[in-house]
N, C-alpha and C positions, 0 to 999 in steps of 0.2 A: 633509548633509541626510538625516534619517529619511524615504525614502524610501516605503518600505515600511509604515511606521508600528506596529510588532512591539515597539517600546521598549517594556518594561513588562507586554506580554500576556502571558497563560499557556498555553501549548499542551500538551497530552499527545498522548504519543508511544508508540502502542504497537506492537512488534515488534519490538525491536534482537534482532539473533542474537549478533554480531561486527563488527567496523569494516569488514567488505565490505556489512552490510545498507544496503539502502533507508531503515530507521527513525533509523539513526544516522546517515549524511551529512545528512538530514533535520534531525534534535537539533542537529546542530553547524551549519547554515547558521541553524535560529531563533535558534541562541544567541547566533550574530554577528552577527546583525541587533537583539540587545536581547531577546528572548522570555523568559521564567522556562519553557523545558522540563522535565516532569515525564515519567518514563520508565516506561512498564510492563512488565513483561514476563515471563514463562512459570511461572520457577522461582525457589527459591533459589540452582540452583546456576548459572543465568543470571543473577541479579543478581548475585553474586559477580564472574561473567567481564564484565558491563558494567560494576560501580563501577569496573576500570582504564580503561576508554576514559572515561568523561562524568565521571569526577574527581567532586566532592559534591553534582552534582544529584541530586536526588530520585526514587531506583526504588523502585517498588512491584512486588508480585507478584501475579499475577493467571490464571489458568488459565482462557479464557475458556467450555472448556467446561460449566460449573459455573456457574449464575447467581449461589450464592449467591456465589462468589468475586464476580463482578462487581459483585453491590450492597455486599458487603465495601467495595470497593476504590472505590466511588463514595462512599460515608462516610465512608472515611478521608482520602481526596483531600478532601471540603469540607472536613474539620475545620481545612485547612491552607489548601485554595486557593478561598474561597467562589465566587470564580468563575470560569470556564473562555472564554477566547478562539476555542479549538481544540483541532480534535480530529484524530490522524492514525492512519489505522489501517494498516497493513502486516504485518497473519497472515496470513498462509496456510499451508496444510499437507496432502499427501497422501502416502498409505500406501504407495509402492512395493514394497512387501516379497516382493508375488506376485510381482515381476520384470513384463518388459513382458506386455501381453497386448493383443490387441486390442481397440476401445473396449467391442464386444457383449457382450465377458466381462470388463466393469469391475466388481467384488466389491462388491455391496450395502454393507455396510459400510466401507469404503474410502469410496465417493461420500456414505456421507450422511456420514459424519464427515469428511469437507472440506466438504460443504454448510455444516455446522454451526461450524468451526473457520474457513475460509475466508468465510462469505459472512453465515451467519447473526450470527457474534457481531458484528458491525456493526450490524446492528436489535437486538441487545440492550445495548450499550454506549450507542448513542446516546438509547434510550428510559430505560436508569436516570441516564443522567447529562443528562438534558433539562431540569431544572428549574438545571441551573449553568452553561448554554452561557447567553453575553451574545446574548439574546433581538434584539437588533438588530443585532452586525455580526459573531453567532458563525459559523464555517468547518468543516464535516468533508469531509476528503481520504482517498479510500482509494486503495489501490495495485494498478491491474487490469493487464492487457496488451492490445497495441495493437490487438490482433482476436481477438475467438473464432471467427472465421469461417473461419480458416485450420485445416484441417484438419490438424493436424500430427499423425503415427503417435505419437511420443514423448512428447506432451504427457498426450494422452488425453483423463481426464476432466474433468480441470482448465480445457478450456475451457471446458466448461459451466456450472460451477460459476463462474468467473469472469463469464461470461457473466450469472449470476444476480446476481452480487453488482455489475453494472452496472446492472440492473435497477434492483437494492434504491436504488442511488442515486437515481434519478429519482422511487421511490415515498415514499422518506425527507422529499425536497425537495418532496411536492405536501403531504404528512402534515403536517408541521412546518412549512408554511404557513400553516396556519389559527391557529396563535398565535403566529408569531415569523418572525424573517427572517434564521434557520439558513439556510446554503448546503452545500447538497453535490455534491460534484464528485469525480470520480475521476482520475487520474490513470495514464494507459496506455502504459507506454511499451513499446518492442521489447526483445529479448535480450539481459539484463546479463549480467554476470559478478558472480554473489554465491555464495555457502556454496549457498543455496535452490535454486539452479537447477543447479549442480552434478550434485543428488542425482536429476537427473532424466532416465533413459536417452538416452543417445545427445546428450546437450541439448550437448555441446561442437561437435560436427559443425554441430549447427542455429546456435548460435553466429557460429561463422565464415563459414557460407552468411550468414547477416541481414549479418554486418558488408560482406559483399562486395555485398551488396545494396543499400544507405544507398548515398544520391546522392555524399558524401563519403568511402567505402570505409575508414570507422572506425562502429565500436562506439556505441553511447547508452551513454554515463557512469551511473554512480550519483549522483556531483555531479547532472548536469544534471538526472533526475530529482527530485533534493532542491530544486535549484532551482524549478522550478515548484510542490512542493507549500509552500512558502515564499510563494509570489506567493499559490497561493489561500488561505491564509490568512491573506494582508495585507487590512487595506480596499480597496486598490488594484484587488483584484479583484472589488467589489461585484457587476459585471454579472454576474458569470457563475455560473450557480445549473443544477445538474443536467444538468453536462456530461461527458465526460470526453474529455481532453484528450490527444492522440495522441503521446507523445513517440517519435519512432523516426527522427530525421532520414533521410525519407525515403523509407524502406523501400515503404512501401506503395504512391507510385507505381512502382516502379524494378523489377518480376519479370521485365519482358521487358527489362531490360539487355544491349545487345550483348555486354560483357563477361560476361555471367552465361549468354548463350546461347552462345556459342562458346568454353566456359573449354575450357582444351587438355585434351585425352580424353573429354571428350563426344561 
């Protein structure tokens, strides 16, 4: 049983880094379920290192800073896929280079070019390729975290900017209301372990605090993540339109954990 009902749709996928991203367990859960996945992603020499993971599906390159790359890569996509089921977005990106700092001295340029890389090209993706999303049961899923509210030293800016690109979902989904019935939903899960989060001070320590934190005292998968943003792009998920959706088994109730309050050396 097509469950899911993905036989046959077309999803683009943009952000594969390496076989630990978000974009690619993503790619490979639509493709098992039937999807035609279209790949986008950064560079050439990114496409090169994705054709070994996704074998002959279809990457394109696309630099989202750049509009005109975007509407490039929105032409060349119709000429092949006249229309599009889905859309996943999984960029992000911030400048660490100053090393850590705290938030009051986050470098103007660092924060808007994650605004821009992070949060904005999502209102720009979505407005060039709007006239080839299937105006009745098309899906954009983008890729947040489970709270910006959590102040974490290490994270920084990045929650704000996430925080925005939560936003954008709900103003995307009242926008694209008024001619079609696009769904956008975000997807938020707790501390993975990808290449992305690596690169982000201290972010192993916070790591293994969230894992010990989850009512199960394991980690949120990459898989599971994929999984979900799979459902919201199934029909299956019709109801659900400018949400985003918490994945961190757990986490969020569990801070006053006996064990997390009396871990030995505290």
């Amino acid at each position: 049983m097509d469950f899911l009902q993905l036989e046959g749709k077309t999803v683009l996928v943009f952000g594969v880094a390496n076989r630990k991203s978000v974009a690619f367990h993503t790619g490979r859960v639509l493709a098992e379920a039937g999807a035609t996945v279209v790949y986008v992603v950064r560079s050439p020499a990114r496409q090169e290192s994705v054709r070994k993971l996704v074998g002959e599906a279809p990457i394109y390159v696309c630099d989202v800073e750049h509009q005109e790359q975007i509407d490039k890569l929105r032409d060349d996509i119709a000429a092949a896929h006249p229309q599009l089921h889905g859309i996943v977005h999984s960029i992000a990106f911030a400048d660490y280079s100053a090393g850590w700092l705290p938030f009051h001295e986050t470098p103007r340029p660092a924060f808007l070019q994650a605004i821009d890389i992070s949060c904005y090209s999502l209102i720009a993706i979505c407005n060039a390729f709007r006239e080839l999303l299937d105006k009745e049961n098309g899906s954009v899923a983008a890729i947040s975290i489970s709270t910006t509210r959590m102040a974490a030293e290490n994270y920084g800016y990045m929650a704000p900017v996430k925080a925005a690109l939560d936003s954008s979902i709900a103003f995307l989904a009242k926008s694209f209301s008024q001619f079609s019935h696009v769904r956008f939903n975000a997807v938020c899960p707790g501390l993975l372990k990808t290449s992305a989060s690596a690169g982000i001070p201290g972010y192993v320590d916070s790591y293994l605090y969230a894992e010990q934190a989850t009512l199960r005292k394991q980690a949120v998968s990459t898989e599971e993540v994929a999984y979900t943003v799979a459902f919201l792009m199934s029909p299956r998920s019709s109801g659900i339109n400018a949400q985003g959706l918490v994945i961190d088994a757990g986490m969020s109730i569990n801070y006053f954990d006996d064990g997390l309050i009396h871990r030995e050396g505290s």
